[in-house]
N, C-alpha and C positions, 0 to 999 in steps of 0.2 A: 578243615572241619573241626579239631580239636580246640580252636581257638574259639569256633563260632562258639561252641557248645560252652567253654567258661566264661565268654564273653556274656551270654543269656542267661548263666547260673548266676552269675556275678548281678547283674542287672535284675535278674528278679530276686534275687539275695537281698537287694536292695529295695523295693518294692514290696518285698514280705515287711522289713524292716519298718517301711513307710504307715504298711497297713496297721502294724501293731501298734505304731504310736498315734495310728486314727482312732483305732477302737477306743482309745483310753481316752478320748474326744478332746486331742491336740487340734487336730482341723478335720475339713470334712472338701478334699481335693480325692479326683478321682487316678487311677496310674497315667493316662496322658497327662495329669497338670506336675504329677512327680516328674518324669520323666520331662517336661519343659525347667520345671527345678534344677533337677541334675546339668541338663548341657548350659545352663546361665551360670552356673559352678565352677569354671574351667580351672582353675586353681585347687579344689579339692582333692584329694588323694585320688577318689574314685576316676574323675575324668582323667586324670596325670598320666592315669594305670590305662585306661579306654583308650587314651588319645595315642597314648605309645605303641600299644600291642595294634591298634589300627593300622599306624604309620608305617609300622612295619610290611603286616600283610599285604597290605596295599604296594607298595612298594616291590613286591614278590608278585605283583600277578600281571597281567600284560596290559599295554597301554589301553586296551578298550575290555571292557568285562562286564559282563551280564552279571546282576545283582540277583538274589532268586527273592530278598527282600529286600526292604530300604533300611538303610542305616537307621533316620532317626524315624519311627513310624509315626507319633504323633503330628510331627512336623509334615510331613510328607501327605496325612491325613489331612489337617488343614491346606492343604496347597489343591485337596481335592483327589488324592490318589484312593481307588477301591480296589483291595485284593479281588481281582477280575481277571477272568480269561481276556486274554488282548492286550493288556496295560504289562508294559516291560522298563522295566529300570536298567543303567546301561552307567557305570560310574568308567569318566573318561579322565586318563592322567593329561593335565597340560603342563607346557614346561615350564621351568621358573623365569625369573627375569620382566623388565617389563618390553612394550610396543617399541620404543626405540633403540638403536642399536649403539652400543657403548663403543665409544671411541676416544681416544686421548684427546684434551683439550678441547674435544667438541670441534676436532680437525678431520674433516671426508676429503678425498679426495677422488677425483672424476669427474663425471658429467652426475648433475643432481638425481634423476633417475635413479643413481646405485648411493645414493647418503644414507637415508631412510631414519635420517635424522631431522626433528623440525627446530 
């Protein structure tokens, strides 16, 4: 819970910051076009620090977990999501690696069934 909480300081820390340099009529984007700004950034300090503390929590909670929000909300808004009774978000760990299975030399042995190599 402590994380969420300076996770959201942090990000609206950042969006106070945005706004100030709206008023002073830099541009005229709304907090979803920031917050699109922000994640095309991944290099900046701020996502480095985001993407880390994420990595971690994540990594700490169980392969299937109920989200109470979405990570990126704007994103997740255009995809069509409304904060609404019914609508459940569910962030699932998959494992690493890819669909084939690693083998020396690209040598299986058995009957083809058990390769699962192509």
């Amino acid at each position: 819970r402590s994380i969420h909480i300076l996770l959201r300081w942090f990000v609206s820390g950042l969006i106070v910051d945005f706004y100030n340099s709206k008023s002073s009529g830099l541009s005229k984007m709304g907090a979803y076009k920031y917050m699109q700004e922000i994640w095309r950034k991944k290099q900046s300090d701020v996502m480095l620090f985001l993407l880390r503390l994420r990595c971690w929590e994540y990594r700490q909670l169980n392969f299937i977990t109920r989200c109470p929000s979405p990570t990126r909300t704007e994103k997740a808004r255009r995809l069509g999501y409304k904060c609404k009774q019914g609508m459940v978000i569910y962030r699932v760990r998959i494992r690493r690696g890819g669909r084939k299975k690693q083998v020396p030399k690209g040598a299986t042995y058995g009957k083809p069934k058990n390769h699962g190599v192509n």
